[in-house]
Structures are given as C-alpha cells and as structure tokens.
C-alpha positions in Angstrom: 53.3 -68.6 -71.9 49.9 -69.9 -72.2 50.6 -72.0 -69.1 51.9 -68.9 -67.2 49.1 -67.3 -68.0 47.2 -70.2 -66.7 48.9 -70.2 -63.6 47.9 -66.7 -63.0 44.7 -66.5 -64.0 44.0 -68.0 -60.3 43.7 -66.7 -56.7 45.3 -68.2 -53.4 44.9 -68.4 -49.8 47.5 -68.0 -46.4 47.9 -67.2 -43.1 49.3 -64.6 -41.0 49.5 -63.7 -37.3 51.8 -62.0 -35.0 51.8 -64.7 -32.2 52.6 -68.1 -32.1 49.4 -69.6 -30.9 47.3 -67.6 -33.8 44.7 -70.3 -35.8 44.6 -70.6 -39.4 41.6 -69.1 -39.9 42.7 -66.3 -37.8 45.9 -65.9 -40.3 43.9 -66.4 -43.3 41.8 -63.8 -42.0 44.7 -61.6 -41.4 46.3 -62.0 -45.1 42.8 -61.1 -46.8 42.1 -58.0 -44.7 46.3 -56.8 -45.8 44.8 -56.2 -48.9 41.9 -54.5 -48.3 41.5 -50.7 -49.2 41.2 -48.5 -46.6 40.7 -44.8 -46.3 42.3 -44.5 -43.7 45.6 -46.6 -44.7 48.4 -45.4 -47.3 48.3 -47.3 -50.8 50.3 -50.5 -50.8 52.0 -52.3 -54.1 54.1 -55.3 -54.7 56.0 -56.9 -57.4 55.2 -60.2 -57.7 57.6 -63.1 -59.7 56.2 -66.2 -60.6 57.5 -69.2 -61.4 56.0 -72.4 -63.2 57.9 -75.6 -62.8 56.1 -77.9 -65.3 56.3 -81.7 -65.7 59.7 -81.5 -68.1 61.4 -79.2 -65.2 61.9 -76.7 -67.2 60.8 -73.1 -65.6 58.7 -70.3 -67.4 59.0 -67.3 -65.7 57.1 -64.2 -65.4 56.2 -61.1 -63.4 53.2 -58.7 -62.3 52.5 -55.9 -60.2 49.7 -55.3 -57.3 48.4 -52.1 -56.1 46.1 -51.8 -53.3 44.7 -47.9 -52.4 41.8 -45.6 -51.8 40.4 -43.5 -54.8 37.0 -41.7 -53.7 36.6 -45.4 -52.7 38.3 -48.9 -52.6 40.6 -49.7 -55.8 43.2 -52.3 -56.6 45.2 -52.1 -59.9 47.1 -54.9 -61.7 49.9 -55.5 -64.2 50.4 -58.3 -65.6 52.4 -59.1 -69.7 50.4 -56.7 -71.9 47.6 -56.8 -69.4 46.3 -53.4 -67.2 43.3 -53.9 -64.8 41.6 -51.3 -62.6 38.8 -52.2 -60.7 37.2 -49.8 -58.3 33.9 -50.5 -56.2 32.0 -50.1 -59.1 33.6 -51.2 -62.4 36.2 -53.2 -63.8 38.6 -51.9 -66.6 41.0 -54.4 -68.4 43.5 -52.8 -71.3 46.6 -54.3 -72.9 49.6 -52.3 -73.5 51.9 -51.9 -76.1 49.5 -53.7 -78.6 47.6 -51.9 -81.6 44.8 -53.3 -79.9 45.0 -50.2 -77.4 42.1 -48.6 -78.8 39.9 -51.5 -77.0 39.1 -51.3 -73.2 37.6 -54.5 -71.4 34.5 -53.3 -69.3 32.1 -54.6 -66.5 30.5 -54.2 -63.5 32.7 -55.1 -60.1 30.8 -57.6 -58.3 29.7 -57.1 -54.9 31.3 -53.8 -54.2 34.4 -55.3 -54.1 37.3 -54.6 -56.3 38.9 -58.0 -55.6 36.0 -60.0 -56.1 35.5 -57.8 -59.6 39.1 -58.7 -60.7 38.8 -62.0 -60.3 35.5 -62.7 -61.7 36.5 -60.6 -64.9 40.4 -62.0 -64.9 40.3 -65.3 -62.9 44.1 -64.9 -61.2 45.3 -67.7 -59.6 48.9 -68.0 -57.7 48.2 -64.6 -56.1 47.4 -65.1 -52.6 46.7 -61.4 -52.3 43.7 -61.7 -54.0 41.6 -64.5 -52.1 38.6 -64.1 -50.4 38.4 -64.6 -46.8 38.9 -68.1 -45.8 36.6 -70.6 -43.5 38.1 -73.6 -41.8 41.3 -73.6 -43.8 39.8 -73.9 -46.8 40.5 -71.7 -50.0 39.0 -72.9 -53.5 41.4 -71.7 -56.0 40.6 -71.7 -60.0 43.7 -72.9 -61.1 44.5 -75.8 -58.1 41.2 -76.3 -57.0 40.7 -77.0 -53.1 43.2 -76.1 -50.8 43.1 -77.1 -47.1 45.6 -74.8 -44.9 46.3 -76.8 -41.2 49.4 -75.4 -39.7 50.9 -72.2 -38.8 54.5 -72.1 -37.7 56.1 -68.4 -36.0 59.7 -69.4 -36.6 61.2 -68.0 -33.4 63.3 -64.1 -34.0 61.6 -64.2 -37.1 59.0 -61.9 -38.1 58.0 -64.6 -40.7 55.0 -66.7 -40.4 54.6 -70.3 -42.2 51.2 -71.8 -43.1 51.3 -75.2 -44.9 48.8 -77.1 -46.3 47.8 -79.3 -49.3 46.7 -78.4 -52.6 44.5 -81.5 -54.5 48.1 -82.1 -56.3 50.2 -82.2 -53.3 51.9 -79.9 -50.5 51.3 -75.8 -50.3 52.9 -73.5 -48.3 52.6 -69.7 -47.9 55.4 -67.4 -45.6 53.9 -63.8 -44.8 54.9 -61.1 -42.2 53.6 -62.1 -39.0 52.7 -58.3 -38.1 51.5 -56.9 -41.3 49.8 -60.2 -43.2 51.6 -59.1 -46.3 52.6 -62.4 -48.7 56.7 -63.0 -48.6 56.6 -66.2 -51.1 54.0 -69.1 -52.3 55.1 -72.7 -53.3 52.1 -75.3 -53.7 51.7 -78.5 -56.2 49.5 -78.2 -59.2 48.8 -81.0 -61.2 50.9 -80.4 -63.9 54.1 -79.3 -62.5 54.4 -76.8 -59.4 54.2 -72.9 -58.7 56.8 -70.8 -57.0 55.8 -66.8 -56.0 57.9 -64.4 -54.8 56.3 -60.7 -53.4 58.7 -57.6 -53.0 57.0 -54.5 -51.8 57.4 -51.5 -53.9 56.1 -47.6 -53.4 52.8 -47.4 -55.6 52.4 -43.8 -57.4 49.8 -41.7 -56.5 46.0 -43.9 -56.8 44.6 -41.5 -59.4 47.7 -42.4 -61.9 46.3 -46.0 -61.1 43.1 -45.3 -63.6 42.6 -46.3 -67.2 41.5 -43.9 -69.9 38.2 -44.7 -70.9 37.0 -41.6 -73.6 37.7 -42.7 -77.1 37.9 -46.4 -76.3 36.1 -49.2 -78.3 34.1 -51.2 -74.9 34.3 -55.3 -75.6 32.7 -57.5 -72.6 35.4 -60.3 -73.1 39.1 -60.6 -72.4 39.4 -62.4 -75.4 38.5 -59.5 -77.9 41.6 -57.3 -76.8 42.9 -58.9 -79.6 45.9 -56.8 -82.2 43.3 -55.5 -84.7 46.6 -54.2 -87.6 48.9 -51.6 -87.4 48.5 -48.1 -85.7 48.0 -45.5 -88.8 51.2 -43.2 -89.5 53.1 -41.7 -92.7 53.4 -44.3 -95.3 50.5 -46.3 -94.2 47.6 -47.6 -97.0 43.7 -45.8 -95.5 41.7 -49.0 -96.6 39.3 -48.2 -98.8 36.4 -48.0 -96.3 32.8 -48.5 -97.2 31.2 -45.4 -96.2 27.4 -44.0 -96.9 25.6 -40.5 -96.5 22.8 -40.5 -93.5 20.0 -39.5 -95.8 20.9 -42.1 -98.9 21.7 -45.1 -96.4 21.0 -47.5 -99.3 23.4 -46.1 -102.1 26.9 -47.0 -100.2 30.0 -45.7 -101.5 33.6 -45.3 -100.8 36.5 -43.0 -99.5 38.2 -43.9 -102.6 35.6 -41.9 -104.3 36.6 -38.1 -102.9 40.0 -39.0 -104.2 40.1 -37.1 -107.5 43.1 -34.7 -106.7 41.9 -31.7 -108.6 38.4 -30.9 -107.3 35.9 -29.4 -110.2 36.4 -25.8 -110.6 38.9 -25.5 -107.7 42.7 -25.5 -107.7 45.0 -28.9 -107.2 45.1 -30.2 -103.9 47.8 -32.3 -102.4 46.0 -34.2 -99.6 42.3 -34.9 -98.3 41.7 -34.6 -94.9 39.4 -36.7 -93.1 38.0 -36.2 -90.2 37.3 -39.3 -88.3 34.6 -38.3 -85.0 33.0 -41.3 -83.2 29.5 -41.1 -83.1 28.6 -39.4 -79.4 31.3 -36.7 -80.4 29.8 -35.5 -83.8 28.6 -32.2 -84.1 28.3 -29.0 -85.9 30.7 -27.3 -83.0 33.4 -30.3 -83.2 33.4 -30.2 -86.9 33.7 -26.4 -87.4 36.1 -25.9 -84.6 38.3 -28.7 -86.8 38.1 -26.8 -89.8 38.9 -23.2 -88.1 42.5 -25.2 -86.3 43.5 -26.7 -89.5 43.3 -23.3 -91.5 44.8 -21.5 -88.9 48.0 -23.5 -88.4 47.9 -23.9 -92.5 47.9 -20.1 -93.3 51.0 -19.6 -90.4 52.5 -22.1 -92.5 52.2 -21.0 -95.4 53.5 -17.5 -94.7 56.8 -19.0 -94.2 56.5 -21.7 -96.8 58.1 -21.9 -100.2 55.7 -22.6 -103.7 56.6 -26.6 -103.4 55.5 -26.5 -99.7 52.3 -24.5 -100.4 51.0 -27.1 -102.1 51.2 -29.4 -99.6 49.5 -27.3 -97.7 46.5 -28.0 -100.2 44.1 -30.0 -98.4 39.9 -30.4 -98.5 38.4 -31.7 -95.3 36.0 -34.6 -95.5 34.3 -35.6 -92.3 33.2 -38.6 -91.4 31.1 -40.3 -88.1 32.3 -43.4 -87.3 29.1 -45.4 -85.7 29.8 -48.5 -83.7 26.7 -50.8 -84.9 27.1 -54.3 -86.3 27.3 -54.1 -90.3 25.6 -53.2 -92.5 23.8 -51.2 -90.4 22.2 -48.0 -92.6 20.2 -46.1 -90.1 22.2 -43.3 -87.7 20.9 -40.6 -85.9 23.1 -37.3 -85.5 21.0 -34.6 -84.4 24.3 -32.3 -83.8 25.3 -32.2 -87.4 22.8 -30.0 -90.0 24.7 -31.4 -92.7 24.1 -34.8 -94.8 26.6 -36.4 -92.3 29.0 -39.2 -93.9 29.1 -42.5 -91.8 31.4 -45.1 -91.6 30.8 -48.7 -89.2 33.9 -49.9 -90.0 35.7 -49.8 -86.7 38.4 -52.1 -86.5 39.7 -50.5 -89.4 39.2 -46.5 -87.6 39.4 -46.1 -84.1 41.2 -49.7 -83.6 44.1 -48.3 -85.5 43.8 -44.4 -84.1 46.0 -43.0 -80.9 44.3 -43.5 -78.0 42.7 -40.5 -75.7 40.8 -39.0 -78.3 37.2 -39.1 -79.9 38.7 -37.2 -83.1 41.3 -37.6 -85.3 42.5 -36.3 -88.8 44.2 -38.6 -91.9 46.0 -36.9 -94.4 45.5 -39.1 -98.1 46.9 -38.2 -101.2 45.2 -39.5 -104.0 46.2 -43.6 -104.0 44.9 -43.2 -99.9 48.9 -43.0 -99.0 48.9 -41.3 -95.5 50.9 -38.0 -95.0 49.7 -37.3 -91.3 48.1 -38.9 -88.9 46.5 -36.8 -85.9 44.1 -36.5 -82.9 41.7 -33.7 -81.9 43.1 -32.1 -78.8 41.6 -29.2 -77.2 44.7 -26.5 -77.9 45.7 -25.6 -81.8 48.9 -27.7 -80.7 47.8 -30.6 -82.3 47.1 -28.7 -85.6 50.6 -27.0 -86.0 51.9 -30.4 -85.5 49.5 -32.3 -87.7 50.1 -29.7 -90.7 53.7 -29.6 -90.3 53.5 -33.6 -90.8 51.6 -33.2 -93.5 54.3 -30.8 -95.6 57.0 -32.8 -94.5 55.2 -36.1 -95.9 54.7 -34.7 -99.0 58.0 -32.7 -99.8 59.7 -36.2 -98.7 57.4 -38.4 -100.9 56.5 -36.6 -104.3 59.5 -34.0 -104.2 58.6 -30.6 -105.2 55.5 -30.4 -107.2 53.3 -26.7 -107.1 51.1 -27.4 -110.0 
C-alpha cells in the first residue's frame, strides 16, 4: 500500500483537442483548464482506479474520487483510503476517515489562489492527470516519474477520443481524454519501478457545500504525517486515563482526576457517577459551563420522575469541569477570562479531544469511582444530547453494578 500511496502522491500531464490538427500544448492546455472551477460551469467528479504494476507483476490496486466545483469561489475536493482533502482558494483541509484519529484536521494555506496547486503542495498526488499545472512545450514534471515529455496527439477517426503519447524518464506514457470536453478517459506511463495504469469514470458530485470539512472542535497539525490513530474513541466500558490536571491559580501543585473520585462526597449523599465536563480552551466560559449544568439536571429530574430507587441512583452524578488547553507540556500558565471560577486545566490532548466525537468543543464523561465510563457525550445546542447522555448513563450503571440505591 505504501507504494500505492506513492504512486498517488504525484500529479500528471495530457492532451486534449477536438480536431485532428490540435498541438500538444494546445491539448495539454485543454486538459488543465477541464479542471478548473468555474462559476459559471456545473460541478464535475470522477472516480478514479488505479493500478500499480510493480517489478514482481503483481498488481495493487486502489481507488479515489475527484471533485471539481464553485463554493463562494474555486474548490476541488479529494478522496482518497482514509484520506479527505478540501482545498478552496484560500486553505487546504486534509482529514482521515474512519480512524480515531478523526479529532485531527491537516491545515494550511492554498498556494497561489489555486486549489490545485494547494492540494498538491500539501498532498503531492501523482498518477492524476487532473491535477497538473498547465503544460509548456510538452513538458510536465511529475513528483512521482519525474520529467515527462508529451510529442504526439492522435484523433482516432469516429472517435471522440484523443491520444497523446509520450515518454516518462522510465519509458513510454500515454494519456486518452475526450476530444471535446478535455476530461481524462485512462493513463498508462512507465515508472521506474514497475508501471501505472488509471482509469477515470465520471460520476454526479453532491452539492459543493457537502464537499467541506468540519473544522470547530478539531485538533489543527501542519503535517500529513500527524493524522496518525491516537487510541480508541471513548464509550461505555472504556478506562478515563488518569489525567494530570491542575487548578489555574495553583499551576505548580498538579494533581489528578483520580482525586475527585471518592464516591460519597463529605456531607452529601452517594453518588453513582462524576461528570466531567471536558471544554477546549476558546469555548470555556461561565455561560457554556452553567448552561451544561442547567441540561444535565433537567433531563436528570425527567428521569427520575419515571425512574425506580436502583435507577435513581444512577442518576447521582457531581459535575466537574475541566479546560482542556492545547500548549506543549507541562505548561502551567492559562488564561480564561470567561470562567470566575478557579478553572481546572488539563494539556493532555491526545488523551481528550483525540479520543472525543467529532463536531463539538464540549463533551461530558460519565466515571464511576475506578474512572469506568458510563456515558460518553457532546455539547449540542438542543437538550437532545442531555436526555440521551443521561439515559446512557442509567443504562450503564443498572447493566454494570446491578441494583444498588445506597
């Protein structure tokens, strides 16, 4: 896979023109401006399957996706494995899917106003024709294969299919496009340690604004190489590491979450869980706290008017926030000017907001007293999440400890 990967970590050049007697640069020309946003033209997508042919013979196959549109400017979007890039005039965003690394977002600049240009500097694609930059003389420099020099053009005759063939530094290349659009058909060309086969099948692209990736909540990195699987997403059953933690005006005298975790609070009743409330830095406040405290005893006290004495108890909780700060360790000193209270804060984030659902800048953790999690749930902006997040919590503890109302 690493060598498919390679493969596509490239970009490509071609040729396209609807008569017989168009130049290669005039083709080249034609199959870089097929991909260029336009406000005027509908979005375009393709499905792209790729094939590596190494030295061996044996294939490795693999398959992306290409979007091309107009968003309040000129975007292109691109699947490819895990990976999810979005790159506008402006910025380039680069997720993987599927991975408990989800929490992490790749971020940077697009380079010269050009979302192609941005994709390429921040993923460097090869194999994809539809991403090379305009040609000059035939010539495309490509990442992966190095210099390619395009000299022919053939318009096979009753075709709408146009040829352009060429040599890569490792032997022959050829590209076949639609002579009237410029759109890439299929891509064959010689690399040095085997050769490359792409196949393009257009497909209807959703709507461009689906195209964009979520970027509140998200954990920025400035290298592909740091969208990396951090540990497993937080749920019932799951262990709350015991993280180091210290109060905003006693930055030197560090402590632990371990150390809320007495179950029977001085001078108070039993409690089944504590709750903490996990808010990334920007988000703390007085407003975000309260309005967390005011869900969660709403949704508990409908609960509890329906519950029985085993499930009251698990409807027992004390909330605990904490800020989580995004500073190297040990870093001491935070400002929160929106909290009035001796704010707790946490800089451990590969074990919070790494391992927390994505789309939020809050989220609660049920922990019984070995930091066992009951319920695991993010700060929306309806009580929704809170019926849902106490109902977890009830069900986790009548299904783990049994009936217990002391």
């Amino acid at each position: 896979m690493r060598l498919v990967l390679g493969m596509l970590f490239c970009c490509f050049a071609s040729t396209a023109a609807p008569q017989p007697g168009t130049t290669v640069d005039e083709a080249l020309a034609r199959l870089h401006a097929a991909y260029l946003p336009a406000a005027d033209r509908p979005p375009i997508g393709e499905r792209l399957a790729l094939e590596i042919v190494g030295a061996t013979g044996m294939p490795q196959s693999t398959s992306a996706e290409i979007r091309v549109g107009w968003d309040e400017g000129p975007v292109l979007a691109l699947s490819l494995d895990a990976f999810r890039a979005h790159a506008s005039a402006h910025v380039v965003r680069v997720e993987r899917e599927g991975l408990t690394s989800s929490r992490l977002l790749f971020e940077r600049p697009s380079a010269g106003n050009e979302p192609k240009r941005g994709i390429l500097e921040s993923m460097p694609l090869g194999a994809m024709p539809q991403l090379w930059g305009l040609a000059a003389e035939g010539v495309v420099i490509d990442p992966l294969l190095g210099r390619l020099i395009f000299d022919r053009v053939e318009h096979a005759e009753g075709s709408d299919h146009l040829r352009v063939t060429g040599r890569s530094p490792a032997g022959p290349a050829v590209i076949t496009l639609h002579a009237t659009s410029g759109r890439v058909i299929a891509f064959e060309a010689d690399a040095r340690d085997g050769r490359v086969r792409l196949r393009a099948f257009p497909i209807d692209p959703p709507a461009v604004e689906t195209w964009r990736i979520q970027r509140m909540g998200r954990r920025i990195v400035t290298r592909l190489d740091q969208l990396v699987i951090r540990g497993e997403p937080y749920g019932p059953g799951s262990i709350l590491p015991d993280l180091p933690v210290r109060t905003a005006s006693a930055p030197e005298q560090p402590f632990s979450i371990g150390d809320w975790l007495d179950d029977r609070p001085a001078g108070g009743p039993a409690v089944g869980w504590t709750v903490v409330l996990f808010v990334i830095g920007p988000a703390a406040s007085d407003a975000t706290i309260a309005g967390v405290r005011s869900s969660l005893s709403a949704a508990a006290g409908r609960r509890r008017a329906e519950a029985n004495d085993a499930e009251r108890y698990w409807l027992r909780y004390r909330l605990r926030p904490v800020v989580i700060v995004d500073a190297p360790q040990p870093a001491v000193t935070v400002s929160t000017p929106n909290i009035s209270e001796d704010v707790v804060v946490t800089t451990d984030v590969s074990q919070t907001i790494d391992r927390m659902p994505v789309g939020a800048s809050a989220w609660v953790v049920a922990i019984d007293r070995d930091r066992v999690i009951g319920a695991v749930g993010a700060v929306g902006d309806d009580d929704g999440w809170s019926e849902r997040f106490v109902d977890t919590m009830v069900r986790s503890g009548m299904g783990d400890a049994g009936e217990r109302g002391d």
